[in-house]
Backbone of each chain as ProteinMPNN parsed JSONL, in Angstrom:
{"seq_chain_A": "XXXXXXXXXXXXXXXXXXXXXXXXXXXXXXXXXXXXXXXXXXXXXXXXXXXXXXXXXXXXXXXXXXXXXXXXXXXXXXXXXXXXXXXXXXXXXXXX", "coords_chain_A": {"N_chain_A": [[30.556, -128.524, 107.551], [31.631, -131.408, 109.885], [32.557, -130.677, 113.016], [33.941, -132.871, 114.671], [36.29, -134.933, 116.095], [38.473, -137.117, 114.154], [39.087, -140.1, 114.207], [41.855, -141.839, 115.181], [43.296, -143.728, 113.462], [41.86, -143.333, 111.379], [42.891, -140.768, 110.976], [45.441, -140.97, 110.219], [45.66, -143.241, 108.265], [44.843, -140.917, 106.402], [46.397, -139.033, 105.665], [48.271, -140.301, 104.787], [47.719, -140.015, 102.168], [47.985, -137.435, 101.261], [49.954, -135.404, 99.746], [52.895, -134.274, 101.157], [52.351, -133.588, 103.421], [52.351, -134.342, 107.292], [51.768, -135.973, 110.407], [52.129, -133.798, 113.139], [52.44, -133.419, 116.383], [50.05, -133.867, 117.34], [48.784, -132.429, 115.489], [48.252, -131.971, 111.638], [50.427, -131.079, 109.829], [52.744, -129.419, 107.522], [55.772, -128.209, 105.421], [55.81, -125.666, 103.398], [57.826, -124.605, 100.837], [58.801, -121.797, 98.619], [59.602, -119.534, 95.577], [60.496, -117.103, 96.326], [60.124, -115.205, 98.83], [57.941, -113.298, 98.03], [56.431, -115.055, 96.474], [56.116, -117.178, 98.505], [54.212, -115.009, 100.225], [52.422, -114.705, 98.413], [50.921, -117.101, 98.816], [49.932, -117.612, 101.45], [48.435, -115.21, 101.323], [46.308, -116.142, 99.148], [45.193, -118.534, 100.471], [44.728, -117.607, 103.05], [42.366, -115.871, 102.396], [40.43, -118.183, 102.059], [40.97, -119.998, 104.441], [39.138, -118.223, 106.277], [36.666, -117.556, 105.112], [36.103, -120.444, 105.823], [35.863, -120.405, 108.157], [38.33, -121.644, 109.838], [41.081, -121.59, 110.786], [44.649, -121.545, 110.171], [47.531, -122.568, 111.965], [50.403, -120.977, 111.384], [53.355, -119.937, 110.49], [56.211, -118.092, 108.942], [58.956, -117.746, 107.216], [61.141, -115.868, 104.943], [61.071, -117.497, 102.283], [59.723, -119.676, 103.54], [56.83, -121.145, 104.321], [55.493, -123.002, 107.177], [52.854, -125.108, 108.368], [50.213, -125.977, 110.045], [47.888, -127.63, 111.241], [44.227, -127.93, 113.342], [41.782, -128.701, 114.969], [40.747, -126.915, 117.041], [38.37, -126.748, 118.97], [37.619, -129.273, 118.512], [39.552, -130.51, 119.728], [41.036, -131.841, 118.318], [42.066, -133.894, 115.167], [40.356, -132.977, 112.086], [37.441, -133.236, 109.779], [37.772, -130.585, 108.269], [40.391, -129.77, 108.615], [41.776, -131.319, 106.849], [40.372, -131.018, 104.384], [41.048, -128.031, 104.273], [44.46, -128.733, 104.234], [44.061, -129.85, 101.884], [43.276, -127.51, 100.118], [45.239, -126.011, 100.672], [47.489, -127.358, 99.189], [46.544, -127.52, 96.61], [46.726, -124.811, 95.711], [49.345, -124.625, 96.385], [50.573, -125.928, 94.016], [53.204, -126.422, 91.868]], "CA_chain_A": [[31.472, -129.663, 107.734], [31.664, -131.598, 110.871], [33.847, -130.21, 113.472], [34.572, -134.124, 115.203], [37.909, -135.274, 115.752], [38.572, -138.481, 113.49], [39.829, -141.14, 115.339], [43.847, -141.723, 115.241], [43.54, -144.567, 112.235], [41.28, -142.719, 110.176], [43.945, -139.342, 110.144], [47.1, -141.713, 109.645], [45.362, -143.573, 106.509], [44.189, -140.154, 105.1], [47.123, -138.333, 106.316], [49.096, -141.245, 103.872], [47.814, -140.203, 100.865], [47.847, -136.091, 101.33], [51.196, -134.915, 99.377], [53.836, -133.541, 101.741], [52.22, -133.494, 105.291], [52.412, -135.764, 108.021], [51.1, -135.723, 111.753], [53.114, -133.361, 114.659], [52.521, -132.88, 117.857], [48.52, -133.708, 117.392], [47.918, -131.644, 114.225], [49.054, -132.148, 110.637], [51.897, -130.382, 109.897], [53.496, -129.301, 106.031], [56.374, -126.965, 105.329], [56.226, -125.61, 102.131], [58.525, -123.859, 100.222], [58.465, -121.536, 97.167], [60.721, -119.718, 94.836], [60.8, -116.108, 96.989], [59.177, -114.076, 99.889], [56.671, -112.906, 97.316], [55.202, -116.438, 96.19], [55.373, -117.961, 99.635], [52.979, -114.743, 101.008], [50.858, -114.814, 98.033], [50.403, -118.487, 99.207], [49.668, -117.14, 101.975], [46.862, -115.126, 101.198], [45.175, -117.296, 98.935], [44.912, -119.586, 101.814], [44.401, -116.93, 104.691], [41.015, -115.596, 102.118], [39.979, -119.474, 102.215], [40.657, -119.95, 106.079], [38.457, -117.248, 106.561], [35.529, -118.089, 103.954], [35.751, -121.559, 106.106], [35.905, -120.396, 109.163], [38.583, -122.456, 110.107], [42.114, -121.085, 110.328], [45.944, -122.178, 110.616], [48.828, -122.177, 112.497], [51.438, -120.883, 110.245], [54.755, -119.531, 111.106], [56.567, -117.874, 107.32], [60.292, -117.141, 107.512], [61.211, -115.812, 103.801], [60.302, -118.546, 101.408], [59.05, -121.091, 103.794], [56.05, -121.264, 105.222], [55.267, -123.998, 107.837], [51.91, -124.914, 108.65], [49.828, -126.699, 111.642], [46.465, -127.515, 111.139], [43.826, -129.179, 114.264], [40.654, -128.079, 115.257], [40.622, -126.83, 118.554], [36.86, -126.938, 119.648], [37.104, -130.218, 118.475], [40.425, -131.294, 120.243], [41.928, -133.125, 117.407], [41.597, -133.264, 113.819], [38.53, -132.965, 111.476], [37.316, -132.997, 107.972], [37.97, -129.174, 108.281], [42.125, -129.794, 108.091], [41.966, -132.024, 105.578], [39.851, -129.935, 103.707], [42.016, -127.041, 104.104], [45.482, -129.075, 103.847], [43.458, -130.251, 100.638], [43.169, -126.71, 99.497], [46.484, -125.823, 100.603], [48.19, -128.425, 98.606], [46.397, -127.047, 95.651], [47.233, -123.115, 95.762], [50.762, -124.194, 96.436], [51.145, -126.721, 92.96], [53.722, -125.544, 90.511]], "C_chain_A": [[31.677, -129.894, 109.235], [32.977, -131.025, 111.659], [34.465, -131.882, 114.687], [35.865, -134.634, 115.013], [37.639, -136.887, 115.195], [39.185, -138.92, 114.606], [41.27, -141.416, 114.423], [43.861, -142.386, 113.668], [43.314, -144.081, 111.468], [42.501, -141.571, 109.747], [44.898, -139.805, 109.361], [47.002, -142.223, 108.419], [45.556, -142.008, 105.27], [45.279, -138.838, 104.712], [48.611, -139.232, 104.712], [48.7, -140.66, 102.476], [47.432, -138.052, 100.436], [49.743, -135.789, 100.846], [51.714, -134.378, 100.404], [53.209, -133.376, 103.163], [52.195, -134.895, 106.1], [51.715, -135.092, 109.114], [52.477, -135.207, 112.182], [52.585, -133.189, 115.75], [50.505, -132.765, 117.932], [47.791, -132.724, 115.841], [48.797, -132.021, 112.901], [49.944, -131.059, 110.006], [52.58, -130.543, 107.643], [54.234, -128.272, 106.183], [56.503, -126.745, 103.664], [57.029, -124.42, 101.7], [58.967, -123.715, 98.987], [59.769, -120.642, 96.967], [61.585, -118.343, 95.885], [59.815, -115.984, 98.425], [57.73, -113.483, 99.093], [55.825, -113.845, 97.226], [54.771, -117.264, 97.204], [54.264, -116.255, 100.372], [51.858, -114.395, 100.198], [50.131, -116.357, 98.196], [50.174, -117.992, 100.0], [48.285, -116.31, 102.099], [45.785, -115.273, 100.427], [44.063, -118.049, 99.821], [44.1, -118.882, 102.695], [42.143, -116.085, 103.874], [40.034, -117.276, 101.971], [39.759, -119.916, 103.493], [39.304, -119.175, 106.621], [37.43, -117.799, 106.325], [34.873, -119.489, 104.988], [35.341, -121.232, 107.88], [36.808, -121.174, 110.34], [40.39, -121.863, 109.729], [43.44, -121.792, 111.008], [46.869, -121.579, 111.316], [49.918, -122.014, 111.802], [52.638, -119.955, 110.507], [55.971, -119.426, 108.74], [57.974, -117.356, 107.888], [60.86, -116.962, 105.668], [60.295, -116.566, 102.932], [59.453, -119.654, 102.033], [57.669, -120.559, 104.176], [55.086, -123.064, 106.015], [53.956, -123.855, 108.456], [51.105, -125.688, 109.606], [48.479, -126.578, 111.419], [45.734, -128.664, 112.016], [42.867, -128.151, 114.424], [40.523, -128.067, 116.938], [39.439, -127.383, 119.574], [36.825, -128.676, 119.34], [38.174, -130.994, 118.988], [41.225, -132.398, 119.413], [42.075, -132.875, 116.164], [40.661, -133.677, 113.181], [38.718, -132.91, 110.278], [37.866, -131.609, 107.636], [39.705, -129.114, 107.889], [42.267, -130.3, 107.052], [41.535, -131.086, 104.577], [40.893, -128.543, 103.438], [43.456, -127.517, 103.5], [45.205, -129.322, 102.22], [43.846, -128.983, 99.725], [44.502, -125.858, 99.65], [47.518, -126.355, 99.418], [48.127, -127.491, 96.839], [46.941, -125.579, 95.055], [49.0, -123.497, 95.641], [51.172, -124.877, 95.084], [51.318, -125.709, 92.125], [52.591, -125.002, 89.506]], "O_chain_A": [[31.877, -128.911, 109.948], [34.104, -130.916, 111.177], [35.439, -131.715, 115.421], [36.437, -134.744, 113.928], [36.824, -137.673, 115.677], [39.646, -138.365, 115.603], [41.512, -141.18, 113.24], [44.34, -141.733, 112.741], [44.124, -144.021, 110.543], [42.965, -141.442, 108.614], [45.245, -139.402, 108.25], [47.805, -141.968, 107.521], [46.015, -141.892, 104.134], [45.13, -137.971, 103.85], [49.474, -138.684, 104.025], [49.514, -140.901, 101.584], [46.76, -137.617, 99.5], [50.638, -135.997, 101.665], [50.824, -133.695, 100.911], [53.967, -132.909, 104.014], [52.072, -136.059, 105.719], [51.171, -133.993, 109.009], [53.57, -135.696, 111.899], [52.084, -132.071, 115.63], [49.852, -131.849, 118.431], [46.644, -132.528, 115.439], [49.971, -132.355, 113.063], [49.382, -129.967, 109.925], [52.708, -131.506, 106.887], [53.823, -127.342, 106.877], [57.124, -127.463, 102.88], [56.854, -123.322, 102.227], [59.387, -124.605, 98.248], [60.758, -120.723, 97.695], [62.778, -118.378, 96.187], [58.928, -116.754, 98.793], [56.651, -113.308, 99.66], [54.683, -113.779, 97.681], [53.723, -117.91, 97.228], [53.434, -116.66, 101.186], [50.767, -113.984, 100.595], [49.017, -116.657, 97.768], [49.877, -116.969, 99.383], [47.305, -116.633, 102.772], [44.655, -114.839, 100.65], [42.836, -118.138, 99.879], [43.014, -119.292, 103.105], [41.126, -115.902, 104.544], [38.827, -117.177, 101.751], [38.623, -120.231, 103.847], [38.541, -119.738, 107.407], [37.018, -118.605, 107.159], [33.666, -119.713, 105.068], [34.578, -121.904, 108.574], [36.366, -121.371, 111.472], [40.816, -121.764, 108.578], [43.411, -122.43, 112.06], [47.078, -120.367, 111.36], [50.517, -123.059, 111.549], [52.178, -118.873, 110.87], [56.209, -120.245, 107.852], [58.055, -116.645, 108.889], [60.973, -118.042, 105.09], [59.083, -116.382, 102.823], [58.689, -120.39, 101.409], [57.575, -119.339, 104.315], [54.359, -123.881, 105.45], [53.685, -122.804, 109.036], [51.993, -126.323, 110.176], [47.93, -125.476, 111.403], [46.037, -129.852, 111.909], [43.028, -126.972, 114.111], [40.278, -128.959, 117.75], [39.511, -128.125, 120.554], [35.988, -129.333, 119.96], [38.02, -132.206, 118.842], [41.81, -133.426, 119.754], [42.228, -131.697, 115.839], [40.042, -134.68, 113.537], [39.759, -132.638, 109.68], [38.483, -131.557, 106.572], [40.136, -128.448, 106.947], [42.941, -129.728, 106.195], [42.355, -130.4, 103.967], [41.362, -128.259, 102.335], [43.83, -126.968, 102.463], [46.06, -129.01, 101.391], [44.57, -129.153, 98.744], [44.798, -125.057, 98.764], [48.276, -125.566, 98.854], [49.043, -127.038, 96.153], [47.518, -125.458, 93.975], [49.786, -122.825, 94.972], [52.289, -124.471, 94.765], [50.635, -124.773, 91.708], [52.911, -124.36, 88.505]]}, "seq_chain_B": "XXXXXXXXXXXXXXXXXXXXXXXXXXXXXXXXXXXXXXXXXXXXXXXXXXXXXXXXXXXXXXXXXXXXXXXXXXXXXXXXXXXXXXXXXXXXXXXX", "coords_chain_B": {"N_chain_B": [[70.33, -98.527, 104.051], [72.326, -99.517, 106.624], [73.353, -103.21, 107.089], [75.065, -103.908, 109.345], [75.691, -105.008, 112.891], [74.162, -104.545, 115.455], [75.479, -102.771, 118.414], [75.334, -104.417, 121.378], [74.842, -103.041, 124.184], [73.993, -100.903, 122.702], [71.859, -101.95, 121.461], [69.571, -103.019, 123.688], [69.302, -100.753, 124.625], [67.787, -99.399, 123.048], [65.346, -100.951, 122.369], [64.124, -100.805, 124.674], [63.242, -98.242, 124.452], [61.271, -99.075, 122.737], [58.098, -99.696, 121.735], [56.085, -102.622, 123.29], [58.486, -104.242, 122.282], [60.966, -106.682, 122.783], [63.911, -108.459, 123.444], [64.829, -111.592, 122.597], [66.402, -114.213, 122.428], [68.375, -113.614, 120.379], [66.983, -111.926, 118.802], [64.66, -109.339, 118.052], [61.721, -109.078, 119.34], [57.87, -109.32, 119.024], [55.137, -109.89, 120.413], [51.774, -109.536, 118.843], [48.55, -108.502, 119.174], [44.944, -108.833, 117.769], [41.878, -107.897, 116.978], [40.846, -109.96, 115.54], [41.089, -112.497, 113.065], [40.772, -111.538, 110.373], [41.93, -108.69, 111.028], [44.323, -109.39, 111.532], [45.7, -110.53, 109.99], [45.326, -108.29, 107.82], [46.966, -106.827, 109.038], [49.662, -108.224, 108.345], [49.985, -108.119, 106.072], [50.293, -105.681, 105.436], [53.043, -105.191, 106.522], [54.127, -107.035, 104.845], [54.206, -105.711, 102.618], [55.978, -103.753, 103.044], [58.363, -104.561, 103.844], [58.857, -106.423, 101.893], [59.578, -104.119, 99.918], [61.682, -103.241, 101.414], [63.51, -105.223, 101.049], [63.58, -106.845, 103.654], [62.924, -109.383, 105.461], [60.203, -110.508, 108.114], [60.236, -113.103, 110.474], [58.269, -114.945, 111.173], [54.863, -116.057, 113.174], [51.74, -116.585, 112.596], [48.506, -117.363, 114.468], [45.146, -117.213, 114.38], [44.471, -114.853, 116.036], [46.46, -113.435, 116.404], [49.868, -112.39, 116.305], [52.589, -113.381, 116.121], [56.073, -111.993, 115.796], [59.386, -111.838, 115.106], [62.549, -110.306, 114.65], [65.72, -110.008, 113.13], [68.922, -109.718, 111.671], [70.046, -111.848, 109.208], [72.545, -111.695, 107.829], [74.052, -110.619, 109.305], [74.475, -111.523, 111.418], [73.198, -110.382, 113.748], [71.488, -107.424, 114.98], [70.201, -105.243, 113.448], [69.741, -101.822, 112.067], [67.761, -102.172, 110.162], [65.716, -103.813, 111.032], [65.135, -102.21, 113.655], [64.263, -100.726, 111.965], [61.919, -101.735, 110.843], [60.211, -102.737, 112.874], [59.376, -100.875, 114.37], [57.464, -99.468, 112.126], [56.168, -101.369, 111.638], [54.83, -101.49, 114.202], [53.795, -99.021, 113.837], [51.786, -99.376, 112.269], [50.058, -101.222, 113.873], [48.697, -100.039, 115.401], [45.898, -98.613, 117.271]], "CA_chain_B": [[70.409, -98.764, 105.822], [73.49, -100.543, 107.087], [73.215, -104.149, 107.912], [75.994, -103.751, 110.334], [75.36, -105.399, 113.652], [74.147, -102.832, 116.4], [76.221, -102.919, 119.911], [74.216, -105.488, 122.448], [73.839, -102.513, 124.682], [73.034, -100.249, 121.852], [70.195, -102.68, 120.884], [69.034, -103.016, 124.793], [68.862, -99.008, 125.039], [66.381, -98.869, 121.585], [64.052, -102.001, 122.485], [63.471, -100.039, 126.291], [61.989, -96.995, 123.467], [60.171, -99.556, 121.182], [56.976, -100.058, 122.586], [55.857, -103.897, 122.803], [59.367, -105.28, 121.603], [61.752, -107.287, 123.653], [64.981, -109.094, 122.817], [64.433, -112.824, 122.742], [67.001, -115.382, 121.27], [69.189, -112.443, 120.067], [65.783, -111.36, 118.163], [63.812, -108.313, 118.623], [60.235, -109.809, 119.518], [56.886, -108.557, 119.657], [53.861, -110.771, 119.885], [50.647, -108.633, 118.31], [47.332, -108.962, 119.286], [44.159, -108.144, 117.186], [40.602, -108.646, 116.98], [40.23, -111.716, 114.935], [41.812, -112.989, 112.125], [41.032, -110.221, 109.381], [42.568, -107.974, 111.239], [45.587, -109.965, 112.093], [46.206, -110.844, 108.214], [45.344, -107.278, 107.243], [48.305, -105.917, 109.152], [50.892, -108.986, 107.919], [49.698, -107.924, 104.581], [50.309, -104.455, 105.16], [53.592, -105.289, 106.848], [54.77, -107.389, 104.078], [54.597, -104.725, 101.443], [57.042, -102.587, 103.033], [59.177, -106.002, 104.041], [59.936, -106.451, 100.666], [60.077, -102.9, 99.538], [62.615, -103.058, 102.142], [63.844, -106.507, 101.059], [64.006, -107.25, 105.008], [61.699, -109.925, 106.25], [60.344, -111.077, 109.079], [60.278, -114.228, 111.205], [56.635, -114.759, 111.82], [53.943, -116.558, 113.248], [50.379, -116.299, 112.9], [47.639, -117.998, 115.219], [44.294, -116.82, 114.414], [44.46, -113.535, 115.972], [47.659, -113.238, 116.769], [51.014, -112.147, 115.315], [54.568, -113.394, 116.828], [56.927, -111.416, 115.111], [61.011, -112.318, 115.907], [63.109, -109.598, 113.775], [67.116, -110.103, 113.739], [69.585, -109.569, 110.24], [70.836, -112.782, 109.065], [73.742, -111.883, 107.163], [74.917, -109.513, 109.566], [74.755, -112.345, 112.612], [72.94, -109.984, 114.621], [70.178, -106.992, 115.004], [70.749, -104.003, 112.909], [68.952, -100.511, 111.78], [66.424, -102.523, 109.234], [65.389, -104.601, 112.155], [64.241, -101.495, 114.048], [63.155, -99.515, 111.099], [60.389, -102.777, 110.462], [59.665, -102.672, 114.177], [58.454, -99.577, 114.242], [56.666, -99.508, 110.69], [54.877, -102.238, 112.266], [53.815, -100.661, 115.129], [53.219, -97.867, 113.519], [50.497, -100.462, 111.297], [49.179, -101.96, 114.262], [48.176, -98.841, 116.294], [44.609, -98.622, 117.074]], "C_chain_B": [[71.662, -99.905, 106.009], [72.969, -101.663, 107.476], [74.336, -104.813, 108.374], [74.924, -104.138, 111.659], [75.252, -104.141, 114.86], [74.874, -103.389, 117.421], [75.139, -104.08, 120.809], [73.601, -104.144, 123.336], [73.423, -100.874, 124.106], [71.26, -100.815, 121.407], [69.142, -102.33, 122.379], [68.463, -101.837, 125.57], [67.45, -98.877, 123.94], [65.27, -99.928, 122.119], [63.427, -101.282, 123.885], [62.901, -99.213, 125.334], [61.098, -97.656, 122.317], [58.908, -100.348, 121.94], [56.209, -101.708, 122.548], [56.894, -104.925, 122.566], [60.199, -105.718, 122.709], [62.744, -107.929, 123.073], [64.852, -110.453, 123.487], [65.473, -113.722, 121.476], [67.989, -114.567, 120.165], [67.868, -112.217, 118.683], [65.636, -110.698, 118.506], [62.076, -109.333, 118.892], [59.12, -109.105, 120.13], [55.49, -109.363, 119.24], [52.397, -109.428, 119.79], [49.561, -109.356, 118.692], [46.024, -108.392, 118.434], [42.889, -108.631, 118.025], [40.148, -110.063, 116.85], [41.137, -111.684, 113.542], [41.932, -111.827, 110.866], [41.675, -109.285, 110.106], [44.134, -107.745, 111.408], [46.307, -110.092, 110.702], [46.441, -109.59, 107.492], [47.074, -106.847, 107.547], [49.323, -106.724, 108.757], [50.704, -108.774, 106.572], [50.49, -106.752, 104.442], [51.696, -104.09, 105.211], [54.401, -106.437, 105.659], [54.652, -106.857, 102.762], [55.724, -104.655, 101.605], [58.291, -103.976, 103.66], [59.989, -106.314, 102.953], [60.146, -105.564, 99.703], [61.329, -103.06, 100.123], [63.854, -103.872, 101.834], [64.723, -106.858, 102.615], [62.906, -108.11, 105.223], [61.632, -110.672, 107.626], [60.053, -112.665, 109.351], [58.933, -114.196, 112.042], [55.544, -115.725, 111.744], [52.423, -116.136, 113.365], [49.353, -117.572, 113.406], [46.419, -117.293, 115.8], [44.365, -115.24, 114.535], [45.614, -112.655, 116.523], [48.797, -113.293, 115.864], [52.266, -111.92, 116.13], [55.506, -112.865, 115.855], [58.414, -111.391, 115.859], [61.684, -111.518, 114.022], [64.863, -109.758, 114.13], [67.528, -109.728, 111.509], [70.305, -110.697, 110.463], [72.114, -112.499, 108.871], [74.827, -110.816, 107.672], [74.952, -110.116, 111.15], [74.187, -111.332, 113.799], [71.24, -108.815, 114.279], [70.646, -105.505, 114.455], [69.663, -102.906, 112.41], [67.951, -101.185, 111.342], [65.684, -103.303, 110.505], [64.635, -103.387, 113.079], [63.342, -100.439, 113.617], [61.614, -100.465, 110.756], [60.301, -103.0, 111.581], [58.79, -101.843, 114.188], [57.87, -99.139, 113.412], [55.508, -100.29, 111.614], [54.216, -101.921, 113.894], [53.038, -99.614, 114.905], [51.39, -98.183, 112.849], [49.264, -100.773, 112.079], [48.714, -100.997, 115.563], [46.882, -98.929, 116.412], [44.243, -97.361, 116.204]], "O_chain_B": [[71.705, -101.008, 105.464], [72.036, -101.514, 108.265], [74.666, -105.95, 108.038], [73.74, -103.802, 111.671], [75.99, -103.178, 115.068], [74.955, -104.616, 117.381], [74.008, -104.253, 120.355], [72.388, -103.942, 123.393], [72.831, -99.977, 124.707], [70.148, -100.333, 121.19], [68.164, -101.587, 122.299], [67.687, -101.745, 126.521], [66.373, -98.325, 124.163], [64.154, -99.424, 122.245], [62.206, -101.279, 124.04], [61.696, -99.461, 125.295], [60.475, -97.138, 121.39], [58.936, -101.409, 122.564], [55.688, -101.897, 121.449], [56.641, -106.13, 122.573], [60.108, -105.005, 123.708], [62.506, -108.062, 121.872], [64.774, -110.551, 124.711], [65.371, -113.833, 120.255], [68.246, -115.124, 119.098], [68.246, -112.485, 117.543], [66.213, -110.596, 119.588], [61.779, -110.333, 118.239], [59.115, -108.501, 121.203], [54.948, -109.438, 118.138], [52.206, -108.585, 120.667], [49.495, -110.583, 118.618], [46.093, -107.163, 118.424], [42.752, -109.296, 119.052], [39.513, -110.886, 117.51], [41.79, -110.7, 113.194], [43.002, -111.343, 110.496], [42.397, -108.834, 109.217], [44.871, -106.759, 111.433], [47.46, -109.706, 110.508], [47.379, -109.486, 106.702], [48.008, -106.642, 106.772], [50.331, -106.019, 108.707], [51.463, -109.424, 105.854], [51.301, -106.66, 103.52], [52.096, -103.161, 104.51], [55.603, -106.502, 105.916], [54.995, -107.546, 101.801], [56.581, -105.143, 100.869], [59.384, -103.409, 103.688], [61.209, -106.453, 102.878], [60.764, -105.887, 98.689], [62.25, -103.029, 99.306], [64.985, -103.515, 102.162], [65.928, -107.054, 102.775], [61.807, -107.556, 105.173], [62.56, -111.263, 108.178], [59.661, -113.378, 108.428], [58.634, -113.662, 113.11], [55.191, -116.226, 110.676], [52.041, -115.366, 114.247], [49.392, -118.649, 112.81], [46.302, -116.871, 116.951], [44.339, -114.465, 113.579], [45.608, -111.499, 116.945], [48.833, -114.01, 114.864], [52.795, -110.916, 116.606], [55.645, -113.633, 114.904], [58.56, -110.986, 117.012], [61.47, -111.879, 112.865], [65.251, -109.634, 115.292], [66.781, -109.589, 110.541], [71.038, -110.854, 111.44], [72.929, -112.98, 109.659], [75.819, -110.323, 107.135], [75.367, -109.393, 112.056], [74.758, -111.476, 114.88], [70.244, -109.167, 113.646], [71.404, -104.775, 115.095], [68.521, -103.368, 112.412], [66.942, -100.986, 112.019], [64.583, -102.755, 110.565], [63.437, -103.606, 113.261], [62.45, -99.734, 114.09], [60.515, -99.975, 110.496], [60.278, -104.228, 111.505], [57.58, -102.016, 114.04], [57.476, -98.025, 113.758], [54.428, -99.93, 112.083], [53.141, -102.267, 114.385], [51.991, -99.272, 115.455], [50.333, -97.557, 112.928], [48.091, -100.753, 111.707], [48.419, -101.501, 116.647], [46.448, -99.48, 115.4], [43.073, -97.15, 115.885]]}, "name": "protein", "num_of_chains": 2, "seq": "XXXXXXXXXXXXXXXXXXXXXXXXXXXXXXXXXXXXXXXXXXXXXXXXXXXXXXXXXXXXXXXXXXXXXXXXXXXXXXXXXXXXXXXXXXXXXXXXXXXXXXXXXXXXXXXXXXXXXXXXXXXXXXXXXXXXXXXXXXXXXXXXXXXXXXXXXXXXXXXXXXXXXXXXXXXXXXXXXXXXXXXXXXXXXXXX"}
């Protein structure tokens, strides 16, 4: 999967129709939160054996139940199919 | 373990003997460094067993290969015994 940063329009459209994240500070950004400390860090490493697998890992910051997440592709200075992709697979791991 | 608030310069005497940690934001704080990402996940894995054995958790970021860790007791408005007993667990974790 390409590591190219989309251009601004393309994220904001695709960024519109991705449950629960938006754009921050250059990367897309979700906080999710589950029922304990247990279910947000087996979200957690669902995700973190998927990051991996992709080669392609997040900024994630967990305080009990939450965990807040930050996803941009560095090498590529912006964001890429690679976040989406991941926010994609994020989204999924975390549905009731 | 009491989560009684420790003295300010009770806390400021133990973080000078805790190798790595610092008091930040009335936190204990100790940013971790690894290899690379499996290694970095391994030890927040390993470190959130005994977290919620403990039912103490931390305040934590991960960024690739890195691990910001900010330890304080909420419900005790300050920094108390569990706070330096999961300091030092986790150093103990992330030892070479």
């Amino acid at each position: 999967m390409a590591r190219v940063a989309l251009p601004l329009d393309e994220v904001q459209k695709r960024v519109g129709n991705l449950a629960g994240w938006s754009m921050a500070d250059g990367a897309l950004y979700r906080r999710f939160e589950f029922k304990d400390f247990v279910q947000a860090f087996s979200f957690m490493t669902a995700a973190a054996l998927i990051a991996e697998a992709k080669n392609h890992h997040p900024d994630w910051r967990n305080v009990y139940r939450t965990v807040e997440v930050r996803l941009s592709t560095h090498d590529a200075g912006g964001i890429t199919e690679l976040d989406f992709d991941l926010a994609q697979r994020m989204n999924v791991l975390a549905a009731p």
